[in-house]
N, C-alpha and C positions, 0 to 999 in steps of 0.2 A: 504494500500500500504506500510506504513511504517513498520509496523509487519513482512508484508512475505519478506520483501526487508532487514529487519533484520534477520528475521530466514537464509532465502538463504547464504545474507555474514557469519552468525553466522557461517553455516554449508559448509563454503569453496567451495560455487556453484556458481562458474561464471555463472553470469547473466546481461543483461542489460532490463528498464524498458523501455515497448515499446509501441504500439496503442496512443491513445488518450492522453494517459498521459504522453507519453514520447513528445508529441505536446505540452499540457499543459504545461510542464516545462520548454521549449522554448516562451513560451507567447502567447502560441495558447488559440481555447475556454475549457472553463471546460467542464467536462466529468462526467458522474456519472452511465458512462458504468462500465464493468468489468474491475480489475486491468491484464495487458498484460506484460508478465515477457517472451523474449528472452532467451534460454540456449541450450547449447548443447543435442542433442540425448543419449548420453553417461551419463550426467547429470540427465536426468530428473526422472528417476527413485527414485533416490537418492533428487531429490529437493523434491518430492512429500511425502517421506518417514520423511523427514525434520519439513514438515509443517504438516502432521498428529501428528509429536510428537509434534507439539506444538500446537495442539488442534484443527486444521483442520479437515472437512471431505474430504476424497480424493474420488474421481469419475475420473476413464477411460473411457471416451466415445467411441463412435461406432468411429468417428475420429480418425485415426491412425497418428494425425499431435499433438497433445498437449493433455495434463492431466491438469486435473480440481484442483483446493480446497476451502473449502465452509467455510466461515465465517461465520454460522449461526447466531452467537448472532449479529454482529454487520452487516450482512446482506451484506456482501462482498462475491465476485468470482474471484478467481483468475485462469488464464490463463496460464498452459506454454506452449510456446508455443516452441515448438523444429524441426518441420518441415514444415515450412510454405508455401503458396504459392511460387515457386519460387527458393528452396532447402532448405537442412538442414541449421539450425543454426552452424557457425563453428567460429575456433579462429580468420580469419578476421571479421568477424561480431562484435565479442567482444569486439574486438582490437579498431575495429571503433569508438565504444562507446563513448561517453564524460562525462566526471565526472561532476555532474550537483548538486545543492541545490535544491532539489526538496521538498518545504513543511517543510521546518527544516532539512532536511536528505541528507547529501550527495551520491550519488548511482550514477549507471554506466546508461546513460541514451544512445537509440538506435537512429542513425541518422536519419535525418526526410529523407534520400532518401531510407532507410530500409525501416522506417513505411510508406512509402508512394509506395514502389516496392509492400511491400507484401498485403496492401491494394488494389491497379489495378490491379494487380495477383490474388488475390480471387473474382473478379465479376465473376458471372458468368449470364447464361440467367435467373434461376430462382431469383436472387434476384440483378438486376442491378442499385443497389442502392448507386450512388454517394454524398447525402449530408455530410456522415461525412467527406470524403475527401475535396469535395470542400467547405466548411468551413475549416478544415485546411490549405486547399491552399489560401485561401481568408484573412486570418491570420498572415500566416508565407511563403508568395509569396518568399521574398526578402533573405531567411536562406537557401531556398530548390534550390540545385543545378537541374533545369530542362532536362537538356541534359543529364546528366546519368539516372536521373530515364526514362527519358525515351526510350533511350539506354536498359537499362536493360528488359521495357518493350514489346518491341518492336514487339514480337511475339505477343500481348494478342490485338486484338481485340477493346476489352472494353477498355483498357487502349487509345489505338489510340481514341476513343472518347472523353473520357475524354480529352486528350491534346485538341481538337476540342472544345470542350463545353470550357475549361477555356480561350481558346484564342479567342471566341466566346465572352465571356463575361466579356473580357477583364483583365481578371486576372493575367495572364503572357502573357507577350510579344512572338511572332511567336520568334524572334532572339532570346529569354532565352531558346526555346526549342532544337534549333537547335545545 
């Protein structure tokens, strides 16, 4: 995380760090998922170009939402992610950010109501898999503004369960959602 979160600032690419990790640096649980890096559409070309010069392997997936890059030696994936569930990455997004110490490193880290929109935004039927959310919600209850996320969610289905299951299990309160 700290390489490509180097490389990116090195090479003047707005970026904030985002999924799991950008939970972790709030005092959410570790992670030892793939590293998740927010950036503009405009960007990502130019981020992905960044981190091949700096020893990455790059991979375009069949995915037309983010470009890959492969840490082989030290067995790291890194994520960008530039149009996520939910719409493009843009300057409010970034702007949102907050300057955070993350692991020795200071970096742009993505608000836990981003990582937590575009999280309930990507369920879908074939993989309706809530544990990594609800472990972050069960963590960082008390950071995450409920009523916008889920405002924002508000169309998606999955996401209407979820608010169910956490209020269900008492993790946030009905009135935090409201």
């Amino acid at each position: 995380m700290k390489r490509a979160a180097a490389v990116l600032r090195d090479a003047e690419v707005p970026y904030a760090l985002s999924g799991g990790l950008a939970a972790y640096a709030r005092g959410g649980p570790e992670t030892e998922h793939d590293v998740d890096f927010f950036l503009k559409p405009e960007d990502a070309e130019r981020a992905l170009e960044a981190l091949e010069a700096a020893g990455y392997e790059s991979e375009r997936p069949p995915e037309e939402w983010l470009l890959k890059a492969h840490d082989r030696e030290r067995g790291v994936l890194i994520d960008l992610i530039f149009d996520p569930s939910g719409g493009p990455v843009t300057d409010e997004w970034l702007a949102r950010a907050e300057e955070l110490e993350v692991m020795a490193m200071r970096m742009p880290v993505a608000t836990l109501e981003d990582v937590f929109v575009t999280k309930l935004l990507s369920v879908v039927e074939q993989e309706p898999d809530y544990s990594a959310s609800l472990e972050i919600a069960r963590s960082l209850r008390e950071q995450i503004d409920w009523a916008e996320v889920r405002e924002r969610t508000e169309a998606s289905p999955f996401a209407k369960a979820f608010f169910t299951l956490v209020e269900e299990l008492g993790i946030v309160e009905a009135a935090d959602l409201a």
